[in-house]
N, C-alpha and C positions, 0 to 999 in steps of 0.2 A: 208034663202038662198036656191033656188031651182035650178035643173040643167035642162039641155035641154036632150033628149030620144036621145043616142048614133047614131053614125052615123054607118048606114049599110055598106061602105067600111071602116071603121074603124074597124067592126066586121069581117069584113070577113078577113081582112088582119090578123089580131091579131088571128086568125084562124087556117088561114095558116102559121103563126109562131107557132102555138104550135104544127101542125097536122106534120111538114115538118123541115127538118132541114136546108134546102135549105135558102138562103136568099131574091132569087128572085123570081118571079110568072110569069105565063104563062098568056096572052090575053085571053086565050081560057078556062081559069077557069070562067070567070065573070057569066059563066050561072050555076053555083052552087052558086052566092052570095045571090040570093033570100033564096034556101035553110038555107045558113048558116046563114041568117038574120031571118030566123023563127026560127030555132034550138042555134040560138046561145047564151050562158047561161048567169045569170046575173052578172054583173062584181064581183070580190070579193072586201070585204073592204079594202083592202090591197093594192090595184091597184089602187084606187080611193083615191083623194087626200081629205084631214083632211074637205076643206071649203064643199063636196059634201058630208060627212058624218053626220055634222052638221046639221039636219034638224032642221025645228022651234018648231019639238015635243024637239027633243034630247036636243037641247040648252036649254029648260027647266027644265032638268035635267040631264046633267053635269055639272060640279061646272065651273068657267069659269079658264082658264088655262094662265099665262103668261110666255111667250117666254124671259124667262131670257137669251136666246145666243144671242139677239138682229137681229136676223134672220127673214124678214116679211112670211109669210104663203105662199103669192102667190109665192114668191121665191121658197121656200122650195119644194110645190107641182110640178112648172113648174121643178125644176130639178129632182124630183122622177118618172117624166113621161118622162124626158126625158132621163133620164137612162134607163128606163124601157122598153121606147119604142123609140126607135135610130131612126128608119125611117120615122114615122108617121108624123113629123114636131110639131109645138107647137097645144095645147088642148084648144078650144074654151069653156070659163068658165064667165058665166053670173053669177052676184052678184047684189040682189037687197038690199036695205034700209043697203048700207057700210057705215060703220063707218067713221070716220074723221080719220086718222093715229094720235097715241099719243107719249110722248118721254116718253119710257120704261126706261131709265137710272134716272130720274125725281124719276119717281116712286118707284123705288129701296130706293135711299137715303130716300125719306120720308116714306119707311120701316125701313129703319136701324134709323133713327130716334125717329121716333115710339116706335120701339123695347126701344132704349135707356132709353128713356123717359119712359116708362114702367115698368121697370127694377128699376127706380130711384125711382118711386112711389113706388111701390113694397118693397124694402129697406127702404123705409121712416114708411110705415105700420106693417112694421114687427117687426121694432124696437119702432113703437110704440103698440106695443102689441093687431096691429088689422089683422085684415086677409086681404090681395092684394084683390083689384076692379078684378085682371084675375084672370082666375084659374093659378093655377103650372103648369099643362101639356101647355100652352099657353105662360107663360111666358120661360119654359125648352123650347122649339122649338125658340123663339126668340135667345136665346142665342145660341145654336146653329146653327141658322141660321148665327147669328154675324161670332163666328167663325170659323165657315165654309169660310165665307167668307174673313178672314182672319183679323177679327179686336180683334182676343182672348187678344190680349195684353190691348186691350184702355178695355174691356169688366173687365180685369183684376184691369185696374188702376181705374175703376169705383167704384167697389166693395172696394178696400184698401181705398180710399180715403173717401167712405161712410160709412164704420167701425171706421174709425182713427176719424172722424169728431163726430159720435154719439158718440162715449165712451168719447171723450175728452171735448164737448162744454155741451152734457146732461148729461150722466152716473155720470162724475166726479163730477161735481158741485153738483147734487143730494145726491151723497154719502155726500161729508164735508157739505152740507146741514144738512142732515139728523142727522150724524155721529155725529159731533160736538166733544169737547175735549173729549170724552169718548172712549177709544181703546174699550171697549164692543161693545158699540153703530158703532161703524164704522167695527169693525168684521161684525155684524151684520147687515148693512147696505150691505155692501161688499160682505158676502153670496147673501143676496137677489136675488142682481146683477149679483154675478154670477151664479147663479141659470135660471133668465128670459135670460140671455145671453146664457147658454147652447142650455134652448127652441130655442133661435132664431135665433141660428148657423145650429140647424136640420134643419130649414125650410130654410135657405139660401146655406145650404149645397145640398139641395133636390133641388132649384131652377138652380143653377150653378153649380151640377154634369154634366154636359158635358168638361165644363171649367176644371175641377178637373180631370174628367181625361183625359181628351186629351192635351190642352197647359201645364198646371201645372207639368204635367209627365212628356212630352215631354223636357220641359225646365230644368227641377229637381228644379221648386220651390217649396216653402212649401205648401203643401195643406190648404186647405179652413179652415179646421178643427184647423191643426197645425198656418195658420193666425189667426182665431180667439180667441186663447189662446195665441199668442204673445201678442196683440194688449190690451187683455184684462190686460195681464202681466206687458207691459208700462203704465198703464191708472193708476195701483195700486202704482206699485213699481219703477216707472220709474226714473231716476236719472240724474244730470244737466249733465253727459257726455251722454246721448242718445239723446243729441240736443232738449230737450227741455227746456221750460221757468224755468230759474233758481229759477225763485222769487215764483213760482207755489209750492202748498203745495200737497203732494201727501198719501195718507193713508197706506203706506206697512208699515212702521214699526209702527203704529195702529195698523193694522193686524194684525202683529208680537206678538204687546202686548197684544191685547185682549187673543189670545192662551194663551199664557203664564199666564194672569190672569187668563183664566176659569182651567187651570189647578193649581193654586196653591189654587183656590179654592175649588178645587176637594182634595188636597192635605191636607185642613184645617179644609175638613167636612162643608163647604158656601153652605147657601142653594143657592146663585145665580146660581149656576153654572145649564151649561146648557149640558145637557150632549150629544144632539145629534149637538147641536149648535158648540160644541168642534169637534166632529167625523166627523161633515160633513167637516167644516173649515181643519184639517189636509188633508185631500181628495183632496181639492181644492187647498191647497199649493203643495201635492206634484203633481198634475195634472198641477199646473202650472209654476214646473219645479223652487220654489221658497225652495222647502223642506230643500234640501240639502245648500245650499247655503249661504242662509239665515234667514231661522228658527230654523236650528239646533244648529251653535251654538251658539243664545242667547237663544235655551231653555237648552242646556248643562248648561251655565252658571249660568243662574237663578238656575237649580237645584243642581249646588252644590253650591249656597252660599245659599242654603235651607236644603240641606245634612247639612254644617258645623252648623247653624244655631241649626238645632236637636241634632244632638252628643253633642255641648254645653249642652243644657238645659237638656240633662238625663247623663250628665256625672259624676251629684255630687247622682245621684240614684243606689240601689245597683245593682252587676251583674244581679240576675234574672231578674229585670226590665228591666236593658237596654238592653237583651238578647233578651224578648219580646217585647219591644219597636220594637228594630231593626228588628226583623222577620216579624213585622203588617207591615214597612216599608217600606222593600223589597216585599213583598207579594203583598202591594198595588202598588207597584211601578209597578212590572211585569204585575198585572192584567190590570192597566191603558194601558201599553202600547197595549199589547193583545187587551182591549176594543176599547181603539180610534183608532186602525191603525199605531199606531207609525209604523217606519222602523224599520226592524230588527238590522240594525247597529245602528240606535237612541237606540234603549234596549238594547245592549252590553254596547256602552258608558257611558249608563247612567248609569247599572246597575255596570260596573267598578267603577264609578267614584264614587256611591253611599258604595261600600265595602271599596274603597281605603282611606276614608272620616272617616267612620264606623264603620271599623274591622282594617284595619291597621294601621290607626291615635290611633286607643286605645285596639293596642294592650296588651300594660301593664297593663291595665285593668282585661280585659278579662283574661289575663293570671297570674294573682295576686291569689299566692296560699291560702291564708285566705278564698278568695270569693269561689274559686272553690272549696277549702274543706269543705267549710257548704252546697254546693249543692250535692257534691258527699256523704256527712255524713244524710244530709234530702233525700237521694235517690231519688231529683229532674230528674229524666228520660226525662222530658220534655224539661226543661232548657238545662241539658247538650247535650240534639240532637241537640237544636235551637246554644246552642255555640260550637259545633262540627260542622255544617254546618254552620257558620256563617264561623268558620277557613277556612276550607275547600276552601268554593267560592273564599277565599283569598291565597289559599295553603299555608297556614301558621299552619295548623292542628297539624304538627307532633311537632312544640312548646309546645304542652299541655303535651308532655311527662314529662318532667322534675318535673309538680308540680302535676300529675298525678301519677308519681314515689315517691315523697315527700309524697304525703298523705296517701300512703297503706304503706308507711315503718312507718310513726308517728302513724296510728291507730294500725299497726300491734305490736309495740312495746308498747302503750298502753295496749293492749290486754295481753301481755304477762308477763307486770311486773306488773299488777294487783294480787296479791298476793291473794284480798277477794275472788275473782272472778275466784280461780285458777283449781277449778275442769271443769267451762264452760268455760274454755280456747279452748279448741278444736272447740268447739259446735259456739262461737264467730267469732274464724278463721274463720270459714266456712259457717259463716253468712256473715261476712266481703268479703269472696271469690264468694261467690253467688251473694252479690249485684256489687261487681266488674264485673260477668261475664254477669249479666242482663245490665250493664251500657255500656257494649261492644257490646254486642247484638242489644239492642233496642238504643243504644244512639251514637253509635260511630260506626255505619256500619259493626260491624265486622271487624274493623281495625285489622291487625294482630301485629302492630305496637305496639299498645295501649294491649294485649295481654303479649308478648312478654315483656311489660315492668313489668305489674303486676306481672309475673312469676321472673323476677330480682327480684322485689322489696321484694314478698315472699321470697327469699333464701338470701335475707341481712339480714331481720331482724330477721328471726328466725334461724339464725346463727350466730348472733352477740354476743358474750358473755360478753358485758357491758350489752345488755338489760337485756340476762338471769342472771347476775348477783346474782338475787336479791334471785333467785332460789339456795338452799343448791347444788344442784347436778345442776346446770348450765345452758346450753345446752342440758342436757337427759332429764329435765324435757318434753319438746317437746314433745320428743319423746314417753316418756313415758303416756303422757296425750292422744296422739294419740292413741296408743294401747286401751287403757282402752275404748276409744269414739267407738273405730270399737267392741270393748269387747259389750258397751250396744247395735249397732246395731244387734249383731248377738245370744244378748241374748233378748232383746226387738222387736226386728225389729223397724217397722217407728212409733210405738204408742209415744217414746219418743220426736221424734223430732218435731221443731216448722213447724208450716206453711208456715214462709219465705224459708224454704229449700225444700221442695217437688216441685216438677217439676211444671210447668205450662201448659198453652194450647198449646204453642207453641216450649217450650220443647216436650211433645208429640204427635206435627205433624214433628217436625222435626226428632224424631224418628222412627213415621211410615216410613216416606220419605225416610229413609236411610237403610229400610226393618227391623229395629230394633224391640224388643218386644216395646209395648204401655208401657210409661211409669206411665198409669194406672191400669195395672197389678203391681201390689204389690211385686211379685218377683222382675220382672222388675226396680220399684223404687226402693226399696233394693241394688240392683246392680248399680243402677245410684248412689246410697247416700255412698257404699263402693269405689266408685271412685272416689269420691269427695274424701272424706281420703286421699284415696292413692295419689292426688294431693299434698295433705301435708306432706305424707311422703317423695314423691321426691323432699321436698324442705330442709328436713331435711338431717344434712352432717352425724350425729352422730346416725345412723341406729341400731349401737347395743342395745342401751338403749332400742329400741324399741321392739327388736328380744327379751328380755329378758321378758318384761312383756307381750308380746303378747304372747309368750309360756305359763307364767305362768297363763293367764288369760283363755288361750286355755284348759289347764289344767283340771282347774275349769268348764270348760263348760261339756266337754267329760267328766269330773267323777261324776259331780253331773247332769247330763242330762238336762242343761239348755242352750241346744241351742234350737235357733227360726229355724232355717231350717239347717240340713245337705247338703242340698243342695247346702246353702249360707256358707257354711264351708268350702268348698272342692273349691268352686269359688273364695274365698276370697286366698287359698291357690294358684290356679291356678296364679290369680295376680300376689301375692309374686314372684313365680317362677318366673315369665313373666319379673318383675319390677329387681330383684337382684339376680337369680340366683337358682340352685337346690344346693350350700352349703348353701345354709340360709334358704332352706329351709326340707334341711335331718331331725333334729328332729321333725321340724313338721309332715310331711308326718311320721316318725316314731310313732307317737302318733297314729293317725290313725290307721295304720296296728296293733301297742296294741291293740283300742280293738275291731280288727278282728279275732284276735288270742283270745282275753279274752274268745269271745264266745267261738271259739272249745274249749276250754280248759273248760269251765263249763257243756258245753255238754258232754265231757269224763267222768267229776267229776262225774256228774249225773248217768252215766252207773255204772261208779266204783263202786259209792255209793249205788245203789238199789241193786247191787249184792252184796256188801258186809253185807247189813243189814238183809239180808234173813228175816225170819218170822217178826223181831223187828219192832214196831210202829214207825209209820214215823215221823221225827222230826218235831218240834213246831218251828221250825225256819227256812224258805226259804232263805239260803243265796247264794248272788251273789257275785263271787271275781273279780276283776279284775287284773291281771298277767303286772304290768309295766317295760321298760329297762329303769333302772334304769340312764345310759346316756343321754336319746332321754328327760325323762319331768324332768321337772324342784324338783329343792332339798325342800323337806318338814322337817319340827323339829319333831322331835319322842314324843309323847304324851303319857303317861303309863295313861290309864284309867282301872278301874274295872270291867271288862266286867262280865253281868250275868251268869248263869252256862250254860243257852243252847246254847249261841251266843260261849261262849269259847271253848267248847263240839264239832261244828259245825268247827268255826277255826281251831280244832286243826285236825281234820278229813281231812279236806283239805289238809293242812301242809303235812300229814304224805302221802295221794296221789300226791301228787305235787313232793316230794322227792324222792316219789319212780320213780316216772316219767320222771324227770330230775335229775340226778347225778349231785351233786358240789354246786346246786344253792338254795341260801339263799333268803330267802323270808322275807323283813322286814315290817309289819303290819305298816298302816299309819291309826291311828284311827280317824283323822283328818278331812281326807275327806270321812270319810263313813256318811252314810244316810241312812235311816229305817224308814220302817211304821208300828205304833202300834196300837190296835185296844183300846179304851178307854173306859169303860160302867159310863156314869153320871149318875145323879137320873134323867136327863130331857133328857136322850137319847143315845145309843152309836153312837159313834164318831171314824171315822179312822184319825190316827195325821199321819203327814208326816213332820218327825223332822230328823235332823243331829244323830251322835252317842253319842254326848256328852248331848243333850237333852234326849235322849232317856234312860242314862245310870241315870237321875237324874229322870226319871218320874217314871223309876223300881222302886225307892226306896219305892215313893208310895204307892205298892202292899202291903207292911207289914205295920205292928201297928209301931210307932214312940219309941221310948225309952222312951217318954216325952208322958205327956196327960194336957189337961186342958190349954195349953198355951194360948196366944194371941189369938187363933183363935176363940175366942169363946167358948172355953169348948172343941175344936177338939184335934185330936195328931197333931204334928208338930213337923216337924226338923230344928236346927238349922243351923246354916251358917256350924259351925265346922263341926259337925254330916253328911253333904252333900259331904264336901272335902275328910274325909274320908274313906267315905262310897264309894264313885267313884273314889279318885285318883284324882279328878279336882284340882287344884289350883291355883290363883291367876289370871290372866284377863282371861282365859279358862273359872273359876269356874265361875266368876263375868258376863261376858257375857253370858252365858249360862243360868243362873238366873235370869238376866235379861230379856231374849226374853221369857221367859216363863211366867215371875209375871209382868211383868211391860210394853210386849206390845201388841199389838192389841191383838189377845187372848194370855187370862190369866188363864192358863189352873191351876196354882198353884198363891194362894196368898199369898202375902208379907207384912208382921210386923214388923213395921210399914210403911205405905203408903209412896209410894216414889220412884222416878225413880233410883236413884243409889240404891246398892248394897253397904252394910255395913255387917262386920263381925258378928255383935252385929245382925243383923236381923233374925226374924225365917219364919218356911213356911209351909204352909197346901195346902192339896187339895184344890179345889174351886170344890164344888159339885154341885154350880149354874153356871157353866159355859156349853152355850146352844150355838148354829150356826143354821142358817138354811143351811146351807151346810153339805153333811156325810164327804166329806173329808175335812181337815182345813189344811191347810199348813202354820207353823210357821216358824216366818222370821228367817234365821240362820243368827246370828250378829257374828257370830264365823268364817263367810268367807267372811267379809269385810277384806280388809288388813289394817291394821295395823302401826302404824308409824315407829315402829321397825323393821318389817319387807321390809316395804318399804324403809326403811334405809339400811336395809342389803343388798337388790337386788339391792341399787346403789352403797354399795361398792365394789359386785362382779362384774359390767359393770365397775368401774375405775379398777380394780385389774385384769379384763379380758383385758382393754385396755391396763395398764403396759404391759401384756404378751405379748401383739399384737406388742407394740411397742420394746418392746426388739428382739424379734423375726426378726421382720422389717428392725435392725440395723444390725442386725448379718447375715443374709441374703443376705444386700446393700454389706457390710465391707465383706464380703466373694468372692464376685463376683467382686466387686470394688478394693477391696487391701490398696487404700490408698484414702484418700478424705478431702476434706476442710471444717470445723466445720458446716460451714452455708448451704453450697451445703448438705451436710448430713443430717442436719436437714429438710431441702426442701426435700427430698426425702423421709424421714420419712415421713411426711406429707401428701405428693403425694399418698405413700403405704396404710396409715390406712384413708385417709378421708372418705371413702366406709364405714368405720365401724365406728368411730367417729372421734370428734374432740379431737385431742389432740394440748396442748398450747405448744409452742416451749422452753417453760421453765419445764416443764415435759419431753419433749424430753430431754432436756439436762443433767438434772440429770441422766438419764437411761443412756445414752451416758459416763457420771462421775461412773457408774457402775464397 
């Protein structure tokens, strides 16, 4: 298309409209038009209509353009000039080799046609898992073009009806092809499917995002995405109310049950099972909105008639099993859900339904005291967590009290009326109490519950006076065996005890933790293992029994210097106080301050004594006195022994400064508890002996010739049994014990005639010149400060003789302040008064009452 070279009054005039704002022109301009027709500049593009623009270079390359307003060109151009230019009249415009006019509206349709049909190909390819003949950006512009032009809707029924078609007439048929009777096989088919369906929702989702979001939104239907998981959802699980063919066999509850099989196969240890075949399949039911509905609850139900199932067959097995049974059960149950994706409300229900089945269907079981007391007695710590948390999840826990309380009051009472076993009565308790308090610990959370009950069940039975029965002195026995147990702690320390009672690792971190000494420091355990005791002394009601042999045992430590630490003497006493009181505990602390006093009193002696002996050789005897009140320690039996001439020399020296010292006060010698060391010369060595007084008074005898020669011994001197008793004043279990620790045990520093551990009147006795140690000092065992049965008899009738007192006292007291009272109300308050210090039985009350 070419134009003709503008017209010179066309130029000039268009001149003079831009030079003038005048509208009209003067005749007498015309002789400037030549100029303005030389000068005059070239049109701009813009002024110049589209077909003059057009040249045969430019139509070569611009793309060709369609006037979709239905608007012809020469139209368009004649009114842009003539807006532009009002006065000029119409624009002479030559067109060579014009086209024929065509029908633009033709054309259009057999685009949106086009497009259509594109679109359908397109949909057919994609579903058959090939790639569209267009590109995507080709086929997106068609669609948009559509609804642009206002056909989103048909655009939209295109797509549904080409989704609904492929899943229903191929997808389906493929699947129950495939699938056949096998709920696996048609899971399996069914993933597939919905697997290549996801792919091929991205690519139709990318093709008709215009649609998506412009009509779709605009209208509030479901999106592309949300159609193609309905559609998928009908195809599986669809049902004869959703208007389809009733006779039509559809694979969702296949589906259903392949799950449910690859899980009970998972449940029975099947190698079938598939494990990501299972995870992916939950994924897709609940993607497609099928989870809740209807998979959950036929997989509830399968799992508990799989729960009831199990409980059956381990329910004729013993506790421990079914304990661990059920814990591998639960454990795998929770980890399943965890692995596959279960919902979180599916692992609640199910995990309910699995305890409700499990724990609370048998709980008589679980709670059947036989079973539980052979795990609490084998110190099963594992078991009893797995059935403490088993209760627990079920909050049925606090039920295990009852037979939890049953077994520490039956072992306890065991323990106690074992008669054989009565010296490790204590040591047992406290073995018994140790694995209670580990089984609290490590197996029961710390329940304070389970705490709290052992502590009952302690103060039943070791106050029960049918158990202690069996016991001559009742209920003090307790007490008494306590004493003596804190007596070996604080004369042995921890060498005596077993290994089940020393602390463990987390005994001492949880003491560091609480800023406590480690209780691997030695002090430290010490004071853990005296607190333990004293747990069993506060279970004891009958505390004097206790106060009596712990003085006398305290005694014996302080006078014969066999404590393990003063340190743990004065702690243990601290306790006391802390636990019952500073009247329970005056003579003890009294003992103590003796012998702080002994000392100065032996350091005066000392002064006295060197000034009084002036020039005189210093005695052959070092003695130590010690000065006791006679109130604060406990009552000893007077023993008349034969003391040698320097030891009584020595005595009496003392005596006569002591008296002078103190006005009025009587000193009575307790030869009982003295102790002395003698220096011995053997043929194979000297020997320092570290022996009591009453050994030592038999070893002087010794030093001289016998009466006798030629005896038993070999041709040695030797004294007789007689010849000893009266030579020392010892007699009868004194002399016999005494002779014995010397001839007949570990050393035998004198031998016995004839061989033989008892002591017989008729027997005689020599030196033993062969007797050798490789130790210089030797310390022989004093059998003369064990107690005694006698004596231990005696110390429990001054606790019943102290308690009459108590109890009289008690009455006279009430009835003082009271005036008048009713038999039974009286005896209750008896009762009440003395439990602190013991039990007394209301039939001892009442004779004191008949007083």
């Amino acid at each position: 298309m070419q134009t003709e070279p503008p017209d010179p009054h066309l130029a000039s005039r268009r001149r003079q409209r831009l030079s003038s704002s005048s509208s009209s022109s003067s005749s007498s301009s015309s002789g400037t038009a030549g100029h303005a027709n030389a000068t005059a500049k070239r049109p701009r593009h813009a002024d110049l209509p589209v077909a003059v623009m057009a040249t045969a270079k430019a139509r070569g390359k611009l793309p060709e353009i369609i006037d979709l307003t239905g608007l012809s060109a020469s139209a368009s151009t004649s009114a842009s000039i003539s807006a532009f230019q009002p006065h000029t009249g119409a624009k002479k415009l030559v067109i060579k080799n014009q086209r024929p006019p065509v029908n633009r509206a033709s054309q259009i349709e057999e685009y949106y046609t086009r497009v259509e049909k594109d679109l359908e190909e397109a949909l057919d390819a994609i579903f058959s898992a090939r790639r569209p003949a267009l590109p995507l950006e080709r086929l997106y512009r068609g669609v948009e073009d559509v609804c642009r032009r206002g056909n989103a809707a048909k655009v939209y029924r295109l797509l549904k009806e080409h989704v609904d078609t492929h899943l229903q007439t191929t997808v389906l048929p493929r699947v129950q092809r495939n699938g056949g009777p096998s709920n696996i096989n048609v899971l399996r088919c069914v993933r597939e499917e919905w697997k290549a369906w996801n792919a091929q929702a991205i690519t139709i989702r990318s093709t008709f995002s215009y649609l998506d979001r412009t009509y779709l939104l605009r209208e509030s239907l479901p999106s592309i995405n949300d159609m193609a998981i309905t559609y998928f959802r009908r195809m599986v699980f669809t049902t004869q109310s959703q208007g389809h063919d009733a006779g039509a066999s559809y694979p969702g509850d296949q589906v259903i049950g392949g799950v449910c099989d690859m899980v009970e196969y998972d449940r029975r240890g099947d190698d079938r099972l598939d494990a990501t075949l299972l995870k992916e399949s939950i994924r897709m039911l609940y993607v497609l909105g099928v989870y809740v509905k209807q998979f959950e609850p036929v997989f509830l139900r399968q799992s508990r008639m799989y729960f009831e199932e199990f409980g059956e067959s381990w329910s004729t097995s013993s506790l421990k099993d079914y304990i661990s049974a059920c814990e591998t059960l639960l454990g795998k149950e929770e980890h399943r859900c965890i692995a596959y994706n279960f919902d979180s409300t599916t692992e609640k229900q199910l995990m309910d339904s699995a305890r409700d089945i499990l724990i609370k269907s048998y709980a008589e079981k679980l709670l059947q005291s036989d079973s539980l007391s052979k795990l609490l007695s084998d110190k099963d710590v594992k078991s009893m967590r797995g059935l403490y948390d088993l209760l627990r999840l079920s909050g049925i826990q606090k039920q295990m009290k009852a037979p939890w309380g049953e077994y520490i009051q039956r072992t306890g009472a065991e323990i106690i009326s074992d008669k054989s076993k009565g010296e490790e009565m204590v040591l047992r308790l406290l073995e018994l109490r140790r694995s209670l308090d580990l089984m609290i610990r490590d197996a029961f959370r710390k329940d304070e519950d389970f705490l709290w009950g052992m502590r009952e069940a302690f103060g039943k039975f070791m106050n029960d006076r049918k158990i202690a029965s069996c016991w001559d002195s009742g209920t003090s026995k307790i007490g008494e065996m306590t004493a003596k147990y804190i007596d070996m702690l604080l004369r042995g320390g921890l060498k005596a005890l077993p290994a089940e009672l020393l602390s463990d690792a987390q005994d001492r971190a949880a003491a560091e933790k609480e800023g406590q000494a480690s209780t691997a420091d030695e002090d430290a355990e010490l004071d853990r293992q005296l607190d333990q005791a004293l747990e069993l002394f506060r279970f004891i009601e009958g505390k004097d029994a206790f106060e009596a042999f712990y003085k006398k045992d305290l005694a014996r430590r302080l006078l014969m210097g066999r404590s393990a630490s003063k340190d743990a003497e004065r702690n243990m006493l601290t306790k006391l106080r802390g636990e019952c009181g500073s009247n329970f505990t005056h003579n003890l602390e009294q003992m103590f301050k003796d012998q702080e006093l002994a000392k100065d009193e032996m350091d005066a002696y000392g002064i006295w004594s060197r000034a009084n002996r002036a020039q005189a050789a210093a005695p052959r005897v070092d003695l130590t006195v010690m000065v006791l009140s006679a109130s604060a320690w406990p009552s000893y039996p007077d023993a008349r022994i034969n003391l040698p001439d320097e030891v009584a020399t020595e005595i009496e020296r003392f005596d006569q400064h002591y008296k002078n010292k103190h006005t009025g006060r009587l000193l009575t010698w307790k030869h009982s508890l003295a102790h002395c060391s003698l220096k011995a010369s053997f043929p194979k060595g000297t020997r320092e002996l570290l022996v009591s007084a009453f050994q030592a008074v038999v070893l002087m005898l010794f030093n001289s010739e016998s009466p006798r020669q030629g005896g038993g011994g070999g041709g040695g001197s030797f004294y007789t049994y007689q010849q000893i008793s009266s030579a020392t004043g010892l007699q009868g279990g004194d002399l016999d014990r005494t002779l014995q620790s010397l001839a007949c045990g570990k050393y035998r520093v004198i031998t016995k005639h004839p061989k033989g551990r008892d002591i017989q009147p008729t027997d005689t006795f020599t030196f033993n010149k062969a007797f050798t140690d490789p130790k210089y000092r030797v310390k022989i065992n004093q059998i003369q400060l064990k107690e005694t049965k006698e004596e231990n008899k005696a110390t429990h009738e001054r606790i019943a003789q102290d308690r009459r007192f108590e109890t009289q006292a008690a009455i006279v007291r009430i009835m003082k302040s009271r005036k008048s009272m009713g038999h039974a109300e009286l005896v209750a308050e008896v009762i009440n008064l003395t439990k602190s210090r013991g039990s007394v039985e209301p039939v001892a009350i009442k004779k004191e009452i008949e007083r």
